[in-house]
N, C-alpha and C positions, 0 to 999 in steps of 0.2 A: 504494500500500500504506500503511496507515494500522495506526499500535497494534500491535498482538499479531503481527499478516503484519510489519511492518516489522523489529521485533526479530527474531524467528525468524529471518528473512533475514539478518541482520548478523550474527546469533549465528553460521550456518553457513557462509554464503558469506563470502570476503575481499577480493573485485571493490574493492569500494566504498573499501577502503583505499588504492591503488594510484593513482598516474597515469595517462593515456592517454598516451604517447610519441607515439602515432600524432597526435596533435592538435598536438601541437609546428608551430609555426611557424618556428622557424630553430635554430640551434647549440644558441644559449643556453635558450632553452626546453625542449630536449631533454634536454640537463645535468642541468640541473634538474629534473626531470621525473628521472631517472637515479638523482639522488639522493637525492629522496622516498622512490620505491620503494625504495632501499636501506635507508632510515632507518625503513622499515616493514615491511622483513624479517621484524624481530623479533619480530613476531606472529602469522608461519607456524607457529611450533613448536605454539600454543596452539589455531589450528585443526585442528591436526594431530592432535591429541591428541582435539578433539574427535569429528572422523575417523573416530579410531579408536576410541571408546564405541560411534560408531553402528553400524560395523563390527564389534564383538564384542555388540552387539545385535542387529543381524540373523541373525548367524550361530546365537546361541542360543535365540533364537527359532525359526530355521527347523530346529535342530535338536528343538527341545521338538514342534513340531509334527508331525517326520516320527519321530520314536522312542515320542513320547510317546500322541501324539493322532491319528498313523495318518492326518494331514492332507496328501497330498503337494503338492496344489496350494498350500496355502497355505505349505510349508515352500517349492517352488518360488519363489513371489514375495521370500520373505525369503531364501533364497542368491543373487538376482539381486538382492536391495538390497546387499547384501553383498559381490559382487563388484563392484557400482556404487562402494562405495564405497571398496574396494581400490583403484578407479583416480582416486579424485580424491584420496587420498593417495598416490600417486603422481603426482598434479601436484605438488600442494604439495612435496614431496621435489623435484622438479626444479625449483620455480621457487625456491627456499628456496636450492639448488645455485647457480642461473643468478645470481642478484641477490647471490650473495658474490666474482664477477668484480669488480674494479675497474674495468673500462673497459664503457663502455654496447657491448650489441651494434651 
C-alpha cells in the first residue's frame, strides 16, 4: 500500500500501533512488548471516536436512503456498515479495558 491506501489505513485501523506479544522470544521480550502496548493505549480513545463518525454515518445514510429515497437495498448495505462498525468499537472498548490491567495476560 502506497500514499492515499496507506494513510487511510493508519487513519482507521490501530494494528500497526501495537506489539506482537506472540513474536516474543523469552520473558523479557514479552514485558516489553506488554508495555508498549500499554504506553499506546492512549490512542484507542481517538480511534474510537473515529469509530464512531463512521458509525453515525452509516446509520444516516442508511436512514436518508430508506425514509428518504425509498432505496432499501442500499439503506440495507449502510445499516450493515453500521452494525460492522458497532463491533469494532466494541473491540477497541475491550482492548482499551484489557491493556489498563497491570500484569500482561
Amino acid at each position: 500500500m502506497e500514499g492515499f491506501a496507506m494513510l487511510l489505513y493508519r487513519y482507521l485501523f490501530f494494528d500497526w500501533l501495537f506489539a506482537d506479544m506472540g513474536k516474543a522470544r523469552n520473558v523479557l521480550e514479552r514485558r516489553d512488548s506488554w508495555r508498549h502496548n500499554q504506553s499506546m493505549r492512549r490512542y484507542l480513545p481517538t480511534y474510537l471516536r473515529r469509530w464512531s463518525v463512521l458509525t453515525g454515518g452509516a446509520f444516516v445514510l442508511g436512514w436518508i436512503f430508506e425514509q428518504l429515497l425509498r432505496t432499501r437495498v442500499l439503506a440495507a448495505c449502510c445499516f450493515t456498515g453500521c452494525a460492522m462498525t458497532i463491533t469494532g468499537m466494541a473491540l477497541i472498548c475491550v482492548l482499551w479495558l484489557m491493556l489498563a490491567r497491570p500484569e500482561a495476560p
